[in-house]
C-alpha positions in Angstrom: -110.1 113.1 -20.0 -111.3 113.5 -16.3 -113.5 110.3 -14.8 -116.2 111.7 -13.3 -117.0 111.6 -9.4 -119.0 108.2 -8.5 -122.3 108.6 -6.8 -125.0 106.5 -5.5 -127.1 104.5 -8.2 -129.1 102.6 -5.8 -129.7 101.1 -2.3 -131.5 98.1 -1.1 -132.5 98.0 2.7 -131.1 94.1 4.2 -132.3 92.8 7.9 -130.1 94.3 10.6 -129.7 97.6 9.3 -127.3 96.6 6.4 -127.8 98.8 3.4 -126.6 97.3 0.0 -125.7 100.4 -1.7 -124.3 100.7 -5.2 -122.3 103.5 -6.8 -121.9 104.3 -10.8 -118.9 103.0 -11.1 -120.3 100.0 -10.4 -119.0 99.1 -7.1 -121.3 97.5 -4.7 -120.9 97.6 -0.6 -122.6 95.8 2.2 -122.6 99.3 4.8 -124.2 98.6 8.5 -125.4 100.9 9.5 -126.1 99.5 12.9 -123.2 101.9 14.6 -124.6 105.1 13.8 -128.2 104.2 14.7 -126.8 102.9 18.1 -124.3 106.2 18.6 -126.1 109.1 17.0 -129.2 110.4 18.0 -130.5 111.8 14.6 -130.2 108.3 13.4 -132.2 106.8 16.2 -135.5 106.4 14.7 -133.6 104.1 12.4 -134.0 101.3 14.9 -137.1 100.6 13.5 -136.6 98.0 10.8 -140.1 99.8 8.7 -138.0 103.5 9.2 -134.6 101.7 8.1 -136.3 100.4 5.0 -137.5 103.8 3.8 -134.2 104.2 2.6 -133.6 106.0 -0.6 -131.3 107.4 -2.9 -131.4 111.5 -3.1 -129.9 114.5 -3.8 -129.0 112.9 -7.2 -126.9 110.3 -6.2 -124.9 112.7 -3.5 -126.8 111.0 -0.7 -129.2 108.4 1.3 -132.1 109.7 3.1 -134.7 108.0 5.9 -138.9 109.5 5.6 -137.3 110.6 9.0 -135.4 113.3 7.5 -132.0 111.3 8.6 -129.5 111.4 5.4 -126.1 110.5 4.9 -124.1 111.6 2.3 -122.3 109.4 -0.3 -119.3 109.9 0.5 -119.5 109.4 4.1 -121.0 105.9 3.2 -118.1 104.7 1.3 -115.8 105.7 4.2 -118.4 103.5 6.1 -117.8 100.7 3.6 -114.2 100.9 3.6 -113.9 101.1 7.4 -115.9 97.9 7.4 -113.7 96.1 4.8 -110.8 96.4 6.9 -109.4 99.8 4.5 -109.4 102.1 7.3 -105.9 103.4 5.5 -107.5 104.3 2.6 -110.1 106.3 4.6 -106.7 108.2 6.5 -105.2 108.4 3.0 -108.6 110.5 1.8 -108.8 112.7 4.5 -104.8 113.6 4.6 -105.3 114.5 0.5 -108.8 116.3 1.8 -107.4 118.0 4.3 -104.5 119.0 2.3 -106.4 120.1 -0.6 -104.6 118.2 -2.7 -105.8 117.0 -6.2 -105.3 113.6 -7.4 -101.9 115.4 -9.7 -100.9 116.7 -6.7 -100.9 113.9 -4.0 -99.2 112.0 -6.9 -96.5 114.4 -7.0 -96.0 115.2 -3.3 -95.2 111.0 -3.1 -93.3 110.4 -6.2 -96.3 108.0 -7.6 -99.2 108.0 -10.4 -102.2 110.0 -10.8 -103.7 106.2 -11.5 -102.3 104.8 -8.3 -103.5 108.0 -6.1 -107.0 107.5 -7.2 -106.9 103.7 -6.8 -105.9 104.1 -2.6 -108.8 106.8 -2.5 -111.3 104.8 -3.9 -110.5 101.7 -2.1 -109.9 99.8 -5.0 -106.3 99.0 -3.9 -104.9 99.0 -0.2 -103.1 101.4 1.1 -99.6 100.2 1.8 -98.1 101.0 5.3 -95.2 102.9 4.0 -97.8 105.5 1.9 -99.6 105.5 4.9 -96.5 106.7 6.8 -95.0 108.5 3.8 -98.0 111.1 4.0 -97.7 111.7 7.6 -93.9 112.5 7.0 -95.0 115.0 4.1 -97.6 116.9 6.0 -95.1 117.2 9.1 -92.5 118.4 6.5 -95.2 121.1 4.9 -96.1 122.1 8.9 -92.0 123.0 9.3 -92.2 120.1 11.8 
């Protein structure tokens, strides 16, 4: 049976723009969001604690969204959240099997592991070891001829 796709259940707007956001799986993250608003200009208006706590849950689950207009989509969030809790190889790990187009069967394959264990580094519910981390740059220099 396939698990379906997490998304957004709710978020809850804390002092120094710090969203608590909290995804159908059940995870729940503490996301600052103070980088962005500092950084990006179409998150400027975001400054202002009364615009920060407008936040919402949209698009179904498949995003936040400011009464700016700002949004964020839920996926970028949870890289946010990982990032902050010191998984930044996980995040690498999703964007090598995104940018590879690999499935989770795939990526299993291509490193000699489990479906189970691919979809626990891309969620961030297990570290990524340094070797995998290494082990998937070696494979997409292999697949480039390198």
């Amino acid at each position: 049976m396939k698990k379906k796709v997490a998304r957004l259940v709710s978020v809850e707007a804390l002092p120094d723009r710090v969203a608590r956001v909290t995804y159908s799986d059940g995870r729940s993250f503490g996301v600052s969001f103070a980088d962005v608003v500092g950084r990006l200009e179409a998150f400027a208006a975001l400054d202002s604690a009364d615009e920060f706590s407008t936040v919402a849950v949209a698009d179904f689950g498949w995003s936040l969204e400011w009464s700016c207009g700002a949004t964020l989509d839920s996926d970028r969030v949870l890289e946010m959240a990982l990032e902050q809790a010191g998984l930044a190889d996980n995040v690498q790990f999703r964007h090598w099997q995104d940018r590879n187009r690999l499935s989770l069967a795939t990526a299993a394959s291509a490193l000699g592991m489990t479906r189970r264990t691919i979809s626990q580094y891309r969620t961030g519910s297990r570290p990524v070891p340094r070797y995998i981390a290494l082990a998937c740059k070696g494979w997409e220099a292999e697949q480039r001829g390198v």
